[in-house]
N, C-alpha and C positions, 0 to 999 in steps of 0.2 A: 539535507539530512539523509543519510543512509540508514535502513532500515528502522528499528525502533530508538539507534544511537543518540541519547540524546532530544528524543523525540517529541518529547513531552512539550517540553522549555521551549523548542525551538519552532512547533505549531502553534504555542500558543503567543509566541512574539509575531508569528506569522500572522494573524488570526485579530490580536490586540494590536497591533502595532503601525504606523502611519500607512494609508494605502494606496502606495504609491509602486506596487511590486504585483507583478505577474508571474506565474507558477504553471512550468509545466515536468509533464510526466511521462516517463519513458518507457513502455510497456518490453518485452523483449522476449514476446508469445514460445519460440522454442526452446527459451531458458526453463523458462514458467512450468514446461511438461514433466516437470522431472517424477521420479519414484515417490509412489505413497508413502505417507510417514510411517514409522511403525509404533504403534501406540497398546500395541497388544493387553501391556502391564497398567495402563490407566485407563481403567472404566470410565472415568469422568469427564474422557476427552474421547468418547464414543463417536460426538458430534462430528469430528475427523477421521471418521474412518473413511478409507478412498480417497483424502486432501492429501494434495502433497504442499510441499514447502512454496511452491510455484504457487497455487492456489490461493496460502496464507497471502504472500507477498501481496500479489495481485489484490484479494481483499482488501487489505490494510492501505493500498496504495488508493483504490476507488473512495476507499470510505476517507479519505484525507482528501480526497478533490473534491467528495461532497460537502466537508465540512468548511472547507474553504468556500464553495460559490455560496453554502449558505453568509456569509460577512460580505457577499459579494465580489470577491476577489475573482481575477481575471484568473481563467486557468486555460491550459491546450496540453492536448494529450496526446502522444505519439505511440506507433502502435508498431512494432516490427512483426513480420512473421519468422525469418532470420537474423543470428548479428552479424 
């Protein structure tokens, strides 16, 4: 699964589904740095002020390993400092 494409249906066959699979995760730390989002126009997404897109990513991608070793699923996590 690429980013949220799809994401739903395809963690949750991950997650429900025979467990017989291991999952892992490609970090790619100087991607990750990029430019603050600009959110200036939505108050309600204050919480990101100073996140950039790299930030979310990375988020979205930890909080998908945690919920995978919670069903116990095998995971490994790669971490680049460059690509």
């Amino acid at each position: 699964a690429v980013g949220s494409v799809d994401q739903h249906s395809t963690l949750q066959q991950m997650m429900e589904g025979y467990p017989d699979k291991s999952f892992w995760f490609f970090n790619y730390l100087s991607i990750e740095k990029s430019l603050p989002l600009k959110i200036e126009n939505f108050p309600q997404l204050d919480v990101l002020k100073g996140k950039s897109l790299g930030d979310l990513i990375r988020a979205q991608s930890y909080a998908i390993e945690a919920s995978l070793k919670e069903t116990g699923a095998s995971t490994l996590r790669c971490e680049y400092s460059e690509l």
